[in-house]
MARBA-423040 format. One record per residue (C-alpha): residue in three letters; x, z, y. Coordinates in steps of 0.1 Angstrom, whole numbers, plus 5000, padded with zeros to 4 digits. Layout:
ALAXZY
...
This chain:
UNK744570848281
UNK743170838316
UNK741170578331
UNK742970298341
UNK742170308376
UNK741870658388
UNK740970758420
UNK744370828439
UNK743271128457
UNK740971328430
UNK741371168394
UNK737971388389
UNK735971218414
UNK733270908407
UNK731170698436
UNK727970798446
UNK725970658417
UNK722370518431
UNK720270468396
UNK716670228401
UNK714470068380
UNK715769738362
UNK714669448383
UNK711869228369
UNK713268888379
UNK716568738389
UNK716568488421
UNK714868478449
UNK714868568487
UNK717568908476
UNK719968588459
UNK719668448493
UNK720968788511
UNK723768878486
UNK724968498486
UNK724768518526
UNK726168828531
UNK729068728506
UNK729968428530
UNK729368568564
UNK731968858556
UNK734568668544
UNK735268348553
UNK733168308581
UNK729568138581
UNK731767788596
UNK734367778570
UNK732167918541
UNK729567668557
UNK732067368551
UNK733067458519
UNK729367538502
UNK728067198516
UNK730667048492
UNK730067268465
UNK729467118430
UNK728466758451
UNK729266448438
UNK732666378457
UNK732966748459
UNK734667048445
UNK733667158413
UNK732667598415
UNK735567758404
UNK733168048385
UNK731267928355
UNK731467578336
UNK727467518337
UNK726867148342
UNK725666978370
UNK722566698374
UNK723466378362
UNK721266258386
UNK720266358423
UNK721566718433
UNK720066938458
UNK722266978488
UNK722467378473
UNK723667288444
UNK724767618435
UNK724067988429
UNK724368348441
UNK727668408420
UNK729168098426
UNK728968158469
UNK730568508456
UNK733268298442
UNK733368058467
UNK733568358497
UNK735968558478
UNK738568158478
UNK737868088506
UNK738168458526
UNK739968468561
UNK741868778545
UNK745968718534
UNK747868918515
UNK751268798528
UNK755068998528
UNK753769228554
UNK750969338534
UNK753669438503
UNK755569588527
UNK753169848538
UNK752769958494
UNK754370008470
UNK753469918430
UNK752370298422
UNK750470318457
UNK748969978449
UNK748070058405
UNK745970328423
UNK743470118438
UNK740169958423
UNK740569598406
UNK737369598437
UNK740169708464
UNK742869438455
UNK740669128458
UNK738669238490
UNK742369198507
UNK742768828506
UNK744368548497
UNK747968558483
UNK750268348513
UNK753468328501
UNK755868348471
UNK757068728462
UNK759468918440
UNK759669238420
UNK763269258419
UNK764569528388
UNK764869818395
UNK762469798433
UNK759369958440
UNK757969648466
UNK757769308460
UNK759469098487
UNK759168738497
UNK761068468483
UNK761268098490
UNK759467808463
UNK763467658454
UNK764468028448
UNK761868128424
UNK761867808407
UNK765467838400
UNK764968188389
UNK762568068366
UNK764367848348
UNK767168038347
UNK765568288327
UNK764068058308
UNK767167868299
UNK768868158287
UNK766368278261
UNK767868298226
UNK764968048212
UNK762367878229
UNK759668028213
UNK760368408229
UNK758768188264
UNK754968278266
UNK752568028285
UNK749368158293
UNK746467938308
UNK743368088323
UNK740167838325
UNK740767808361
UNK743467538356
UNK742667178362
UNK742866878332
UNK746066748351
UNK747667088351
UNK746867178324
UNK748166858305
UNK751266908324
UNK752167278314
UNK751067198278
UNK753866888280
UNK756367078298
UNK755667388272
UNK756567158240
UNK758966988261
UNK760567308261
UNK760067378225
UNK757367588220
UNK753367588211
UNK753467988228
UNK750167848245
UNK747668128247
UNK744568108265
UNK741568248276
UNK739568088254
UNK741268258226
UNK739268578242
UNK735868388248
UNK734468078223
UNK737568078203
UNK734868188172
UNK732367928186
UNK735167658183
UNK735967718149
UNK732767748135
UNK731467448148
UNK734667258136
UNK733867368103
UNK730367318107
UNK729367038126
UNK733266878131
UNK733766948166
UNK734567258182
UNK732167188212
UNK728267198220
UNK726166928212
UNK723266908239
UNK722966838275
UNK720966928303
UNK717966678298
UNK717966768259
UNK717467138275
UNK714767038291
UNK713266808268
UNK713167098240
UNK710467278224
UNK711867608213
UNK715267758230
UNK717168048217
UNK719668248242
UNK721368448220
UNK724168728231
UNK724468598267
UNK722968698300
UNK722568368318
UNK721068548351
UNK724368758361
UNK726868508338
UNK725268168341
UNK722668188371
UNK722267748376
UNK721167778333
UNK717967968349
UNK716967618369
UNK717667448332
UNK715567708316
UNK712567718342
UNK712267318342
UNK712067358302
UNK709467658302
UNK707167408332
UNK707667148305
UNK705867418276
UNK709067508259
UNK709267898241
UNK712168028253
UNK713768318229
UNK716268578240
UNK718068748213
UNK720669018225
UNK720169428228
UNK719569438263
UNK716969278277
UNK718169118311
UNK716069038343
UNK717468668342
UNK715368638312
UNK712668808319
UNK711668578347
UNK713168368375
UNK712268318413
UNK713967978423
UNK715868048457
UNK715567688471
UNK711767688461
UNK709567868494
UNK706868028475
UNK709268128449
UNK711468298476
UNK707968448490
UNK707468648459
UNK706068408432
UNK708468368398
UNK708468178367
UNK708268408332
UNK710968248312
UNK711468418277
UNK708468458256
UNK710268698229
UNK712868928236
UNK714469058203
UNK716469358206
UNK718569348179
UNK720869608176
UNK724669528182
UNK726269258158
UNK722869228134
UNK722268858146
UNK723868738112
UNK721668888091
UNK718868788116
UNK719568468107
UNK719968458071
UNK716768618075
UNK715268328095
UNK716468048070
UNK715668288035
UNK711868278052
UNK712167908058
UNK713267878022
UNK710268048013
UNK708167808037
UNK709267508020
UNK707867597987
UNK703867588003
UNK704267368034
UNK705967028034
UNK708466908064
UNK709867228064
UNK712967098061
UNK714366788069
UNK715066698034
UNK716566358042
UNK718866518065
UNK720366748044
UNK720266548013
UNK722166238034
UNK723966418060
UNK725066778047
UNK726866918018
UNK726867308005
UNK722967308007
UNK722167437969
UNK725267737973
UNK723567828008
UNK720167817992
UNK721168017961
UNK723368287986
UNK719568338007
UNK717468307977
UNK719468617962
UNK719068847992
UNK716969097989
UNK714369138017
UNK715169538026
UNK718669468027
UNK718169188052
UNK715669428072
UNK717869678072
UNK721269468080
UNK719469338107
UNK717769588124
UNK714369448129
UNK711369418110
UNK710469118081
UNK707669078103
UNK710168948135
UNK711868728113
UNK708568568099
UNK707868518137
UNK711068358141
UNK710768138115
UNK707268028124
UNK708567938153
UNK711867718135
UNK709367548111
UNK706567458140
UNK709867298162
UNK711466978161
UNK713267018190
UNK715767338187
UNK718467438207
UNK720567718208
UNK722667848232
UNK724768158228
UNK727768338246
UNK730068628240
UNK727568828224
UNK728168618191
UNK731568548195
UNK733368888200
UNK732569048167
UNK734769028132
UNK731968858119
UNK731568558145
UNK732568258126
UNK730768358100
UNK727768458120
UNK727568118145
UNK727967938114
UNK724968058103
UNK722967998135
UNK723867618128
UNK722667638089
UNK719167708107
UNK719967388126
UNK721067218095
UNK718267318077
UNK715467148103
UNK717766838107
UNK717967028143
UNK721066828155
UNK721866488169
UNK718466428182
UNK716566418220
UNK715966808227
UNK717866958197
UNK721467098190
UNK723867368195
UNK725067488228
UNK727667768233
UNK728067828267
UNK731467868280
UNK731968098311
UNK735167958330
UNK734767608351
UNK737367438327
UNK738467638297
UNK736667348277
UNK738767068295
UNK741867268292
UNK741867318254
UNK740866918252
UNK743766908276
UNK746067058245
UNK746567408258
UNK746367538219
UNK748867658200
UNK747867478169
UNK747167098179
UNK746766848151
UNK749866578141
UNK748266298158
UNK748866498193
UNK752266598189
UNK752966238176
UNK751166068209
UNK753166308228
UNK756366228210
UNK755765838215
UNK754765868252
UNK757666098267
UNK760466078247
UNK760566458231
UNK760566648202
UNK756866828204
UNK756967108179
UNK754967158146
UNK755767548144
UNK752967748144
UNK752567908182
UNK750668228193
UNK747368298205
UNK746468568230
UNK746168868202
UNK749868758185
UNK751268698220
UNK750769058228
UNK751769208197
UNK755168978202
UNK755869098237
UNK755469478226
UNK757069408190
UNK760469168204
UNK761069268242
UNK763269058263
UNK760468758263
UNK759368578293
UNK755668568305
UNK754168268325
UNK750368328334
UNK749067988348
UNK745868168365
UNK743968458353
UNK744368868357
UNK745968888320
UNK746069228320
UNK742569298328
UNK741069028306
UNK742569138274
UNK741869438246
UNK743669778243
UNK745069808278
UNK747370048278
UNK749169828247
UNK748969518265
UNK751069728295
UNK753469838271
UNK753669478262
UNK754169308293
UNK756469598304
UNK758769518277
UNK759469138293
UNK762769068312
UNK760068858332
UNK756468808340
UNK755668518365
UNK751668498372
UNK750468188394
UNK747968298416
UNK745168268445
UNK744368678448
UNK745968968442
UNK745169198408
UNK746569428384
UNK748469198366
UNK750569198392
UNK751069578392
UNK752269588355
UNK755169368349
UNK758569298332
UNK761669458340
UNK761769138370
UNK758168978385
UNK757168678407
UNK754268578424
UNK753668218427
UNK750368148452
UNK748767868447
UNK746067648463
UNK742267738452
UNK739767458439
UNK737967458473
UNK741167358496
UNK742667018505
UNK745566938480
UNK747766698498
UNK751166568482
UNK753766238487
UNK751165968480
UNK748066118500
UNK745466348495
UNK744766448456
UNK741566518433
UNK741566698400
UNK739366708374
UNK737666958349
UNK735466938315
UNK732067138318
UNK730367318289
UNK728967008277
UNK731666788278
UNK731166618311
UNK734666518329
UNK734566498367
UNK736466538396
UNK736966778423
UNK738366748457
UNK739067038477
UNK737867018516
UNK739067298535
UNK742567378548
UNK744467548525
UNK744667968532
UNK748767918536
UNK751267658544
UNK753267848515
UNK750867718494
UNK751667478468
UNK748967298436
UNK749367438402
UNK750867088387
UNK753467078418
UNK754067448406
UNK754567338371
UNK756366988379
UNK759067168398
UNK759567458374
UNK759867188345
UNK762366998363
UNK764567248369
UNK764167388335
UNK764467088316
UNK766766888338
UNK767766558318
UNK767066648288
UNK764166388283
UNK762766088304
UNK759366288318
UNK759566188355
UNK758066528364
UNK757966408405
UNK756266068397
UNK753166328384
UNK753566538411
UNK753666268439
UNK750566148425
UNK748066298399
UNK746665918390
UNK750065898372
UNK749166198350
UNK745366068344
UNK747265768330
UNK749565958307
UNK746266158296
UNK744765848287
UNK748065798267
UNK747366058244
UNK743566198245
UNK741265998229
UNK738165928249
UNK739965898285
UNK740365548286
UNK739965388321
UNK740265808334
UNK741665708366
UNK738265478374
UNK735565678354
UNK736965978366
UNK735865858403
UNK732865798393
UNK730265998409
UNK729166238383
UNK732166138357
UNK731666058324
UNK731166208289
UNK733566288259
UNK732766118229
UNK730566368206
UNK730066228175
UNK728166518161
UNK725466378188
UNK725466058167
UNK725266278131
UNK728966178125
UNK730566488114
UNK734166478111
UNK734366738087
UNK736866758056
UNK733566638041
UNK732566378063
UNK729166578063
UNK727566828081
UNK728567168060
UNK726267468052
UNK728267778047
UNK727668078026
UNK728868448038
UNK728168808031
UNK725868968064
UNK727069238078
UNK726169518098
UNK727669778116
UNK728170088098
UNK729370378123
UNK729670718108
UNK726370918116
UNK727871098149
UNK729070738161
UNK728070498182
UNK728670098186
UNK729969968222
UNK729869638234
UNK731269578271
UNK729369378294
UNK729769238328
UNK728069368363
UNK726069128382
UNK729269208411
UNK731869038388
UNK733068718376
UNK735168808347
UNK737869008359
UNK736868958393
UNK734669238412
UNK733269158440
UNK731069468446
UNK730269758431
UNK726669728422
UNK724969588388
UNK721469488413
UNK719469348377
UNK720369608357
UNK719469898386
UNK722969998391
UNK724470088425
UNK727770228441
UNK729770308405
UNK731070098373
UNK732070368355
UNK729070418334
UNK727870388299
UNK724470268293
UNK722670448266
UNK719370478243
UNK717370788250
UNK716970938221
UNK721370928209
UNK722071118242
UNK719071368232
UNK720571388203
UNK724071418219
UNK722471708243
UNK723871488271
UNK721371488305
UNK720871178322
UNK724271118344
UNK726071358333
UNK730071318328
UNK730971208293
UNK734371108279
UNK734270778253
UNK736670768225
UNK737170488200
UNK738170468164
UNK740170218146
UNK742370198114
UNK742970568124
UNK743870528158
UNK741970688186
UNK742070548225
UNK740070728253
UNK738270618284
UNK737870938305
UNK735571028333
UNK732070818330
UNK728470848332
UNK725370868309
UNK722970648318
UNK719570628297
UNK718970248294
UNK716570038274
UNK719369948243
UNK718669998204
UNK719670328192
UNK722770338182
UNK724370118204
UNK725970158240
UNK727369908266
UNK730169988289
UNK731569728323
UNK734569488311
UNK737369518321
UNK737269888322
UNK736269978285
UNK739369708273
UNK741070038272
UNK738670088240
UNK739169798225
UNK742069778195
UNK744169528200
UNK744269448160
UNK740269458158
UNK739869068160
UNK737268838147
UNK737868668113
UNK739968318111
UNK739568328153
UNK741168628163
UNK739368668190
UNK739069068205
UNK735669218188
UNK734869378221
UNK731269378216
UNK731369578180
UNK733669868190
UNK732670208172
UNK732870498192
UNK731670878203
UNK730470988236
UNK731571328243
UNK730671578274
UNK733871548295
UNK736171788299
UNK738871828325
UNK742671748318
């Protein structure tokens, strides 16, 4: 296997690779620069101006990066960060990629660039085509492409050989839309990216806590007295969690980071909008980093609640008794499962000593107020259910939940992936949905079982002749085992993607393609009844709006719920009463029908025009757990750790502080000390020692699964602070190491951060 994105000219040669010291702090006067520089090269200091002064504001757009929340209260007039003006610049760039720009390359010229390459060219402009057979696309008008849609999509043999994808990009009223127009069509095909993200957190916390969503917001953050950041990077991934974090540390809380590498975000933070800060001074943020190595957090934390076991025995309050005797259920089997453990298996599971996780615990038994927040580090592992569940038995066991400063926070990482499962982009939704639906609109909403990401995949390669319908995202890119997933998508009669900038997903299609542009969150979206504002869930179950403000890149442009009003119309034609154009005409008709079905919308249409919005019901904040057992449920599993044989190593994939999920926006990781190249592989000292591998030299990785092998060719050695034994490679370049069958338990989502591998000196082809 070669690398997926070779360089056309010399598949042999890599960038000039700069290598410097980590940094010591994220923020500051460089965050300033990089945002600046971001702005003034591509949109233009006036435009990017317009559109930044808007950003995140109260009557504003919401940041089409991550789902952080915003202030309740008064916002600065910056309210935003570093990466979100990268994402910002990159919308709102003077740069088009219209029909003359596909003119000038074909697919194989354009599969040879960098995923870096196709987004510095612009903004998609105008509907295209990939005819069979043609080497270009060419343009094609909006009735055209709709027609040809639904053509296709008429003639399928079942309903349920349609795929509909949704990225978290995608509004509440486009997504409720697509999900209505998917079962209107017959199907629940309604992957996600969610199913590649928090899909793990969701479930755990269903079965946990009843509800698949976090349980804290922004003042309990503040107001808390120990904080755990567990498998996430909030400096590169989540920069606005930093202001969260420093307010809490000024406040006295202990901030814990627990995650292999130990990232500059964390390590301190230098407030860009604060002058001294800017001028050099910073705020220390965690007081503990634990290093554990990859995928030993669940033994960690059995660890952590054996010890408080043990605590309990000789000092009282150590556990919130009344809690667990009133509130919980499964509290003598957990207690039995810890008490059995054995304190050098738990050492050794977890990589770290028994004296860390007495620390730890001292630290859980000498706080009230608890909160833990975690990302993809936990989530992406076979083992995640099982292990977040057992980060909220600690919880459980200090009555850590449903109080001022305490409770669980995963932290999702696009702007509405939370709002758009809420939204019913699922394919499982429970009866009382497809019954609301079916009582609204008139159609028959299907019970069958539909597919996530991982099955989708495997259906497309297994049963070819499907159709593929990507609302948002660079599908491709974002999901495991590449070269499968090509093979996958290849085997479609059609892939349609709906889109603001060009990317590989493009470049690997069905035997037919189309290119549907679409506006961006930051742009005007003006329709038959007057201008139009969307909204979006945050990460802790805020609902706001957003309002675009600048003129839209293209008059070709159209909004994702036009796109997906017309293509339903024309697909579904009579065959039930949806008056498709009465939501596209005027998205307070779809808020309505929202509040139809959702539970907690009621009055959308005035709350949601509210400044600030307003939250979801959480009844886990009110220790009402909707649970089989109407209580809060301890759980009982097996740790694990990873068990590589003795010449092997275990990946994880990370992101560069350049990127925003699949997006690149430069080639330099600045915290980590990494300029000019991606194609790296961060490593512990002593395993390339043991290797004989020199710092940078060329190595070949090749992963193992269920006796399969898949190479990534052509990268360098990097010694790196990371527990021995472990290694971390850029996403979305090591997907092509990640099995497309090695999935987390009961979630399925991709175990990208637990791949086992070897690094080996490269050789040339």
């Amino acid at each position: 296997m070669t690398d997926p994105q070779p360089n056309a000219e010399n598949p042999e040669a890599l960038a000039d690779l700069e290598k410097r010291s980590p940094a010591s702090k994220a923020g500051g006067a460089p965050s300033i620069y990089h945002a600046m520089r971001a702005i003034a090269n591509q949109p233009g200091l006036m435009r990017g101006g317009e559109a930044l002064l808007k950003l995140n504001q109260k009557g504003g757009f919401d940041c089409p990066s991550c789902a952080w929340p915003d202030p309740d209260g008064h916002r600065s007039t910056f309210e935003f960060c570093e990466n979100g003006v990268k994402a910002v610049a990159s919308e709102a760039t003077k740069k088009r990629v219209d029909a003359a720009f596909f003119a000038r390359y074909t697919i194989s010229e354009l599969s040879e660039q960098s995923d870096y390459w196709l987004d510095q060219h612009g903004r998609l402009a105008e509907p295209m085509i990939l005819k069979e057979g043609s080497t270009r696309y060419e343009p094609i008008g909006w009735d055209d492409a709709f027609d040809d849609i639904a053509n296709e999509l008429r003639n399928l043999k079942n309903p349920n050989d349609a795929i509909f994808y949704t990225s978290g990009r995608a509004s509440n009223e486009a997504a409720f839309v697509y999900q209505l127009f998917a079962r209107a069509f017959g199907t629940n095909n309604l992957p996600d990216c969610s199913n590649m993200c928090h899909e793990s957190s969701g479930m755990a916390l269903s079965q946990s806590i009843g509800i698949g969503k976090g349980t804290v917001t922004l003042e309990d953050l503040r107001e808390a007295e120990l904080i755990l950041i567990v498998g996430q990077n909030p400096g590169t991934n989540h920069p606005r969690m930093l202001t969260t974090l420093q307010q809490a540390k000024e406040r006295g809380a202990t901030i814990v980071s627990i995650n292999p590498l130990r990232e500059a975000g964390l390590v301190a933070f230098a407030h860009p909008q604060k002058p001294s800060q800017v001028m050099g001074a910073k705020t220390p943020l965690a007081d503990w980093f634990i290093q554990v190595p990859i995928n030993r957090d669940q033994a960690l934390f059995q660890g952590v609640g054996k010890r408080l076991l043990e605590m309990a025995k000789s000092y009282p309050g150590v556990l919130d008794d009344a809690f667990i005797e009133d509130l919980t259920d499964g509290f003598d089997q957990y207690r039995s499962h810890l008490e059995a453990l054995n304190w050098e298996a738990v050492t050794r599971l977890a990589g770290v000593s028994y004296e860390t996780i007495d620390r730890l615990a001292q630290l859980f038994r000498k706080s009230e107020r608890i909160i833990s927040c975690w990302a993809m580090g936990l989530t992406q592992h076979q083992n995640a259910v099982g292990t977040i569940r057992d980060l909220a038995n600690l919880h459980l066991l200090r009555g850590a939940i449903g109080r001022k400063g305490a409770g669980l926070c995963p932290v999702r990482g696009h702007s509405n992936v939370q709002g758009d499962r809420t939204m019913g982009i699922c394919e499982y939704m429970p009866e009382w949905f497809h019954k609301k639906l079916e009582q609204g609109f008139g159609i028959s909403s299907p019970r069958e079982l539909g597919l996530d990401t991982v099955r989708a995949i495997r259906a497309m390669r297994e049963e070819p002749g499907k159709v593929f319908f990507a609302l948002g995202g660079n599908f491709l890119s974002a999901t495991p085992d590449t070269e499968y997933t090509a093979k996958a998508l290849r085997a479609c009669r059609l892939t349609v993607h709906v889109s603001t900038k060009l990317n590989r997903s493009h470049l690997v299609t069905g035997k037919r393609a189309l290119i549907l542009p679409c506006l961006g969150r930051s742009e005007r979206d003006l329709q038959e009844s007057g201008l139009q504002w969307v909204s979006v869930e945050n990460s802790m179950g805020i609902v706001h709006s957003s309002s675009g403000t600048l003129t839209p890149a293209s008059d070709c442009l159209r909004s994702e719920v036009s796109i997906v009003c017309n293509l339903a119309r024309r697909t579904l034609g009579g065959a039930n009463s949806i008056d498709w154009g009465r939501f596209e005409r005027n998205y307070d008709e779809i808020r309505s029908a929202i509040e139809s079905v959702v539970p907690g919308f009621e009055n959308y249409n005035s709350r949601g025009r509210r400044p600030g919005g307003f939250y979801l019901p959480n009844p886990a904040k009110e220790r009402r757990f909707n649970t089989k057992t109407g209580k809060a449920n301890f759980s009982v599993s097996h740790p694990v750790g990873a068990k590589p044989m003795s010449n092997r190593l275990i990946l994880m994939t990370i992101r560069s502080h350049d990127q925003f999920n699949t997006t690149i926006y430069g080639m330099d990781d600045r915290y980590r000390g990494i300029h000019g190249e991606r194609r790296i592989v961060l490593m512990n000292r002593s395993d390339m020692a043991r290797i004989g591998l020199k710092a940078e030299e060329k190595v070949d990785v090749v992963s193992f699964f269920a006796g399969e092998q898949r190479w990534a060719r052509l990268y360098l050695a990097i010694p790196y602070d990371i527990p021995r034994g472990c290694v971390a490679m850029y996403f979305p370049e090591a997907n092509v190491l990640v099995p497309i069958d090695h999935v987390a338990s009961g979630s399925f989502t991709p175990a990208s951060k637990s791949v086992e591998v070897e690094i080996r000196k490269h050789r040339k082809k």
